[in-house]
C-alpha positions as CSV (number, residue, x, y, z in Angstrom):
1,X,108.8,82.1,134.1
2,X,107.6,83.0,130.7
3,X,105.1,81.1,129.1
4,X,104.2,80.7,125.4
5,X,100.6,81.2,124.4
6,X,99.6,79.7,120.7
7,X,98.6,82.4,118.1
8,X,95.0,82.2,117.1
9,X,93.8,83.6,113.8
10,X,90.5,85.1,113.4
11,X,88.8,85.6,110.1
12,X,87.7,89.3,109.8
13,X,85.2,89.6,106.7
14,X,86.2,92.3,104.3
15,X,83.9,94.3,101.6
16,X,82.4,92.2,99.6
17,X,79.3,90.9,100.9
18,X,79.4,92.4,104.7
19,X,77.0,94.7,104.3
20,X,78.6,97.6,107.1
21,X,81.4,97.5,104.8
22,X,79.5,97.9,101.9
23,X,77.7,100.5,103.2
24,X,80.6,102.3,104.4
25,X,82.5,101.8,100.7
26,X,79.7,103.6,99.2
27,X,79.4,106.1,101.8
28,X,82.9,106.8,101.2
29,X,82.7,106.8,97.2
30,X,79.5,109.1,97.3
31,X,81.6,111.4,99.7
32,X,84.8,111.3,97.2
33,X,82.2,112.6,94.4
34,X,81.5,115.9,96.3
35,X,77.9,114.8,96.8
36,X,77.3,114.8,100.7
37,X,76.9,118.1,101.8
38,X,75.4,121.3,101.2
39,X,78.2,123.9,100.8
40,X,76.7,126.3,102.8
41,X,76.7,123.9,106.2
42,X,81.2,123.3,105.4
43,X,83.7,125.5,107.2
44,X,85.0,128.1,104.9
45,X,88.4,126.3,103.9
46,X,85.8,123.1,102.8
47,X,84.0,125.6,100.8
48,X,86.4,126.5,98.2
49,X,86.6,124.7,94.9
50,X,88.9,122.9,94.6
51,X,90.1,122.0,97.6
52,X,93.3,121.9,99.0
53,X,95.5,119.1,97.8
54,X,97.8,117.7,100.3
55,X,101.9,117.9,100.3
56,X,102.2,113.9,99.2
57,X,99.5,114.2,96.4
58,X,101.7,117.4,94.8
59,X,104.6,115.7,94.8
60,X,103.5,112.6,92.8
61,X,101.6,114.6,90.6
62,X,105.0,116.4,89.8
63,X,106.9,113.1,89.6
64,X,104.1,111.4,87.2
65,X,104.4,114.6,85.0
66,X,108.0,114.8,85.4
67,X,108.5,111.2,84.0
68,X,105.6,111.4,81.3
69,X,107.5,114.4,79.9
70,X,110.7,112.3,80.3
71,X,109.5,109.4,78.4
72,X,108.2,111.8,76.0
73,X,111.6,113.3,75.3
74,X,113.4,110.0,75.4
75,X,111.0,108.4,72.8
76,X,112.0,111.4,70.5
77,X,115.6,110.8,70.9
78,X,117.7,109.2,68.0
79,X,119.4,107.2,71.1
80,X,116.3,105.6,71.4
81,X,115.9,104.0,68.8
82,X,119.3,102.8,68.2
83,X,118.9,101.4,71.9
84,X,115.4,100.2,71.0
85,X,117.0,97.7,68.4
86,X,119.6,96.3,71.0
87,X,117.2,96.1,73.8
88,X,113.6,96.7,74.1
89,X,113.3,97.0,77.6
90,X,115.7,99.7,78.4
91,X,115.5,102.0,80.1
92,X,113.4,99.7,82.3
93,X,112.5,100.3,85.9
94,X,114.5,97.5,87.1
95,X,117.7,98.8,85.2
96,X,116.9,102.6,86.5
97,X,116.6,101.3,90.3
98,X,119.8,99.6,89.1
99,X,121.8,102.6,88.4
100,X,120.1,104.9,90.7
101,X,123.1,104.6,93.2
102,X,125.8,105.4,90.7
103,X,127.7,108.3,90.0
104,X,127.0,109.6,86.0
105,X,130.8,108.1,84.8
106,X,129.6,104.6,86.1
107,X,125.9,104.9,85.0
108,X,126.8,106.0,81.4
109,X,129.4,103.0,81.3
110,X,127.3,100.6,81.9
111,X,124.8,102.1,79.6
112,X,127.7,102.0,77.0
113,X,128.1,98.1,78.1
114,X,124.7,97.3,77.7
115,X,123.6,98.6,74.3
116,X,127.1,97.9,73.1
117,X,128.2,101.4,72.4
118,X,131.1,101.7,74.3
119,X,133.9,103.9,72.2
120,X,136.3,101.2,72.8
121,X,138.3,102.2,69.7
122,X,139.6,105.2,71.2
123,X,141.1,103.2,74.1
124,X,142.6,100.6,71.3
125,X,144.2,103.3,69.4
126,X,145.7,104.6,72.4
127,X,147.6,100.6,73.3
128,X,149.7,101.0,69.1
């Protein structure tokens, strides 16, 4: 026989005004400043200057530089700003997440489709 027990909620106070959390957020700010230690009392790897950065923190440094030089590029483009007039959003992370999943051929159609440069003239001349 199984029985059912009613949940129960219980209000757990966060930072702002519980002072052990507020003690511990400044703590923990006062640590991230590189002000809690003498260097001498650290283990050697703790010693050096700067310290190692973890795997996770590379990689989105990469990405953030890797799209900063991206937008960079794509601002200088003339493509830009003829799809700037058409639609001000683009390339917008919705519509990137969008294509994300397509092959190139279907990404750069619907690209075409969107701004309304699709070279639909060469498929016309083709049907005389």
């Amino acid at each position: 026989m199984t029985t059912s027990l009613p949940p129960r909620l219980h209000w757990t106070p966060g930072h702002a005004g519980f002072q052990p959390n507020e003690r511990a957020d400044a703590l923990a700010k006062h640590a991230a400043e590189g002000l809690t230690s003498d260097p001498k009392s650290l283990p050697p790897l703790l010693r050096r200057n700067p310290l190692p950065t973890s795997i996770s923190a590379t990689r989105q440094a990469a990405q953030d530089s890797f799209l900063s030089e991206w937008e960079t590029r794509w601002k200088q483009s003339p493509r830009y700003a003829n799809s700037h007039v058409l639609d001000q959003s683009l390339p917008s992370k919705k519509y990137l997440k969008l294509v994300q999943d397509l092959d190139r051929q279907e990404s750069a159609l619907l690209t075409q489709l969107r701004t309304r440069h699709i070279p639909l003239n060469h498929y016309l001349f083709r049907i005389r």
